[in-house]
Structure formats: C-alpha cells, structure tokens
N, C-alpha and C positions, 0 to 999 in steps of 0.2 A: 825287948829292944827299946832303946832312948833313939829314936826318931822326932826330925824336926822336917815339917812341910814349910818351904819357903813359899809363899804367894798360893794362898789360901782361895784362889776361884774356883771355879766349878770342876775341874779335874780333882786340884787340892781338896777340896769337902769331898768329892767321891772317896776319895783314897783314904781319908779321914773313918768315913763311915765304915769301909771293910776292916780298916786298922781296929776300929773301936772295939765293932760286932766280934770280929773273932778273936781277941781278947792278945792281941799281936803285938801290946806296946809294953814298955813299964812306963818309960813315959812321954806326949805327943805334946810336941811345940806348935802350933798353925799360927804362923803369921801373917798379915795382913796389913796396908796401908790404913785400914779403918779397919776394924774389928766388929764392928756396930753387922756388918754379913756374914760375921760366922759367931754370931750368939747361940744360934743352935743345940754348938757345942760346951758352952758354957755351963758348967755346974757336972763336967761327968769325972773320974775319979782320973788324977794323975796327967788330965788334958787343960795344961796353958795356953791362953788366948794372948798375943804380943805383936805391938808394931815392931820391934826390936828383933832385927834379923842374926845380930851379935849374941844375943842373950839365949838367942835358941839354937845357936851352934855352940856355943859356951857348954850348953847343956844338953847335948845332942852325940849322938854315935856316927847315926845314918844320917843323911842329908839328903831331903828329895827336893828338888831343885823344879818350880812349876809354874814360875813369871812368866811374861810375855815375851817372845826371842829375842824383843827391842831391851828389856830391860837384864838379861841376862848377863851380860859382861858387867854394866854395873854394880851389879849384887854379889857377883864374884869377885870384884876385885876390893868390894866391899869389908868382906871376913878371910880375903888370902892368908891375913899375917895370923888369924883363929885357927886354919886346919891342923891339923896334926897326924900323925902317922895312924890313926886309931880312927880316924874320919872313913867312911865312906860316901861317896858324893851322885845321888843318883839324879839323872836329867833327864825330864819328858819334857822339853822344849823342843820343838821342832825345827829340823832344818839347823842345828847349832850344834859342829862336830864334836867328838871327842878332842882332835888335835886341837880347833881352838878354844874347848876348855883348859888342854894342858897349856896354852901360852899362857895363862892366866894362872891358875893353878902348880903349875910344873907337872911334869911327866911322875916325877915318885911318890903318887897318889891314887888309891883306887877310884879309879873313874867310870861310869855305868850311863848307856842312853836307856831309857825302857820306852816304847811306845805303845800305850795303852789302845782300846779304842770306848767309846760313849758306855757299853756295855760294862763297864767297871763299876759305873753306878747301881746296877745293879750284880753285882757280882758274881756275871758271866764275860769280862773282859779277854778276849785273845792281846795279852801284850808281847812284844818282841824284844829280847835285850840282849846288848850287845857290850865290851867295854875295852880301855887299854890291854897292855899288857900284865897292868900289876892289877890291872881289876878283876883280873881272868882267878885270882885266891881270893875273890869276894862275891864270886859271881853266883856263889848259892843265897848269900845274903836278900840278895833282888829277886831269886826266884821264890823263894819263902815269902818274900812281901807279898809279891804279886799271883803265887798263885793260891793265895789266901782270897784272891780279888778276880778270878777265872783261872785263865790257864799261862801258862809263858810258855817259850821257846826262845834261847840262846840262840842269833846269829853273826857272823860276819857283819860289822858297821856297814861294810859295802851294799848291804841288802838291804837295809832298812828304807830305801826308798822306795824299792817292789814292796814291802812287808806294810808300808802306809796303804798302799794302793789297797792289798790283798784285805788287809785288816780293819783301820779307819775309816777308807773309803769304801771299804767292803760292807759294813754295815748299810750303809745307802744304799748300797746294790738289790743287799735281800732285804732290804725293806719294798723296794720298790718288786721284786718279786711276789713277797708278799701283798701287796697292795695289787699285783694283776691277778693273784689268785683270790681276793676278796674281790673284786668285780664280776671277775665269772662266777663264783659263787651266786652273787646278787641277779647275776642274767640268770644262773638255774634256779633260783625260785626262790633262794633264802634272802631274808633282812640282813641290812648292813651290818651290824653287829653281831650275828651270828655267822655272818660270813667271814666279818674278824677275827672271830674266834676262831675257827674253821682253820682256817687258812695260819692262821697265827699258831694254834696247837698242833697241826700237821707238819710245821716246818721244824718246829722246834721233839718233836716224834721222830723226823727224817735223820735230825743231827744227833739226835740220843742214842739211836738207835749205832752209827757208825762211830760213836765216841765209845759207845759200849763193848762194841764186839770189835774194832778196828778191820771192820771190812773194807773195800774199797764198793764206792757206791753201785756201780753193775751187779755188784753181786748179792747187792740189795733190790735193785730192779726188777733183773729176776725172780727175788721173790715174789713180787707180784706180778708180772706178768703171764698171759697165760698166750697158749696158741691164738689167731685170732680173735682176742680179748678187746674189752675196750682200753686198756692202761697202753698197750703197745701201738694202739689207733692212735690216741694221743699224743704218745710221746713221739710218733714219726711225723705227726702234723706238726708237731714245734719244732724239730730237728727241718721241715721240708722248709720253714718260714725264718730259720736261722736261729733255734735261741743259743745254742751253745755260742758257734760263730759271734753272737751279737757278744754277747756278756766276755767273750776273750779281749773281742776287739778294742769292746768297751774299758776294758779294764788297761790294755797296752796303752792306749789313747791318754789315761787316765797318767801312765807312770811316765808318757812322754810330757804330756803338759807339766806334770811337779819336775821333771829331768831340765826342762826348758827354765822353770823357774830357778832351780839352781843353778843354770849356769847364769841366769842375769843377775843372780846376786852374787856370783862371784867376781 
C-alpha cells in the first residue's frame, strides 16, 4: 500500500509504527510542519520524511488525514485539486464529519472516519470506522490498515460519538478500574508493583479470555464462581455499592457531555 500520514504527531507516529512493524506499506509519506519530531523514522526502507503535504499525496494511494480539527479544512482544501478517483481519504480527526469533508472534497470520493483509541500505540487499538457512500467499496481498505494496529469495527457515522465514549474514553475507564484493583491488592499485603502487575495481568486474562472463546462475560463468572465462595461474596459487595450502575452512568454522563459539545459547535 502507497499511504501518506498527513500531520505526523502522536497518533500519526503510532500508526506509522504498526504500518512499518507489519510490513503494511510499499511506501509511507509522514509529514510534518518540522520533521526534526519524527527522525525516529528516518533511515527505515521506502519511509519519506516531508513538510510537503502536496508531494505526499502526489505519491500516495491512501490518505490518513491526522492534524488538529482546527487545522483540517486547511489541509483539505490545500490538495483538493491533487485527489483523484484512486485516492482514498481516511480521517481520525475528531468531531469533523464526513458531510463537511465532502463540502470540501465533493461527495464522489471515498471518504472514511476511523476512530482509534491510545492503545494503537501499542497495537491493541479498538478503532471504529465509518464512511460515505462511495467509501462503503473501500471500506476493507481501512480495515486491513487498522486491524494490523488492534481490532476495528464498521459503524454507522451516527455512532461514532457512543463509540468515543465506549472506546477512547473507555480506556480511562479501565485504567482507573485497574488502578482500584492495584490498591486493594496493596491493602492485601502485596507491593505496589506487584500489585500492577497483578491487576494489570488479570484484566488483560479477563479480555483474552472472552476475545477467545466469544462468550458473553456471565458465563465466564460462572466459572469461577462457586456456591457460597468468596468470588460471589465480592462480586455482590460491588453490585450492593453500585459498580455496574456507576460505570453505565458514568459512561452516559460522559456521551452527554461530548453530545453537549457538539451541539455548541454547531
């Protein structure tokens, strides 16, 4: 694949790194306002380093599109008169629809949102994507990128703002999960660090396990549960103190506040 990363920060290098590692390009344009932050990549086979946004669409198939939202319309309307029928245009800018990329663009263009989360960097990323209608004959394109880089899932644009919530912001979530399960750890007797561990290797056990088999999680509970056990003492002491409850609420709270946000920007 001839992919060009426009706006080379910290998402762009992530995506760079999965691109490289699994040998996913023929060849990677990363551009940058200064280049002098992605030397990194300098010197690996087939990967140009460029402030020239023109020169790497020039030489580009795919297009991942990863400025800052402010700066997106700019850059688009930048190399409009460069796209061609053979372009694919992927956008993880947030908050920056499909529709008002096709005012910029036009409509008879594959167009693609993906919404990654932090976890790309290391190449467990849940990304979501979504696109027009003519991008719906491109839409394996972006899954092949991304789940080179974790896992994707095709949705409805209209979801992508649940799908922030569930996904991007959902990392925070179980982090902070994990981080209550490293403190009780630390209260039953172990050292901070092995209660990192602990807690950090048991969560990522819990998800392997239902990515594995596609159970649903009860039916993993169950297996450890026993009659009057201590796994089912616990788990009714966190149901009696609200965790589920918390963590839904927490989460709706979460898609109202970004839902709020969009309508002030519009």
């Amino acid at each position: 694949m001839k992919i060009a990363i426009i706006g080379t920060g910290n998402l762009g290098k992530s995506i760079a790194k999965g691109l490289i590692t699994t040998n996913a390009i023929t060849t990677l344009y990363l551009t940058k306002r200064n280049t002098d932050s992605i030397t990194e990549f300098d010197g690996y086979k087939n990967v140009f380093l460029t402030t020239d946004n023109v020169l790497a669409i020039k030489n580009s198939d795919i297009i991942i599109l990863a400025v800052q939202p402010s700066h997106l319309e700019n850059v688009l309307k930048e190399f409009t008169s460069l796209i061609t029928e053979n372009h694919v245009l992927i956008s993880t800018v947030t908050g920056f629809s499909i529709e008002k990329i096709e005012t910029i663009v036009g409509v008879d263009q594959f167009i693609m949102r993906a919404m990654p989360n932090t976890a790309i960097a290391v190449g467990k990323s849940m990304t979501c994507i979504c696109s027009n209608v003519k991008g719906t004959k491109r839409i394996k394109v972006a899954e092949a990128i991304f789940n080179r880089l974790g896992h994707s899932l095709v949705i409805p644009e209209s979801q992508m703002q649940a799908a922030t919530v569930v996904c991007a912001s959902g990392v925070a979530f179980w982090m902070r999960l994990i981080r209550a399960t490293t403190q009780a750890a630390i209260q039953l007797g172990f050292d901070a660090k092995e209660a990192q561990e602990l807690a950090m290797y048991t969560s990522e056990g819990a998800a392997s396990l239902l990515i594995a088999n596609g159970h649903h999680p009860e039916e993993e509970i169950d297996r450890v549960t026993t009659p009057k056990g201590c796994t089912i003492e616990g788990l009714n002491e966190m149901e009696h103190k609200g965790l589920s409850s918390s963590l839904i609420q927490g989460m709706i709270a979460s898609y109202n506040k970004i839902s709020n946000i969009k309508k002030e920007q519009i």
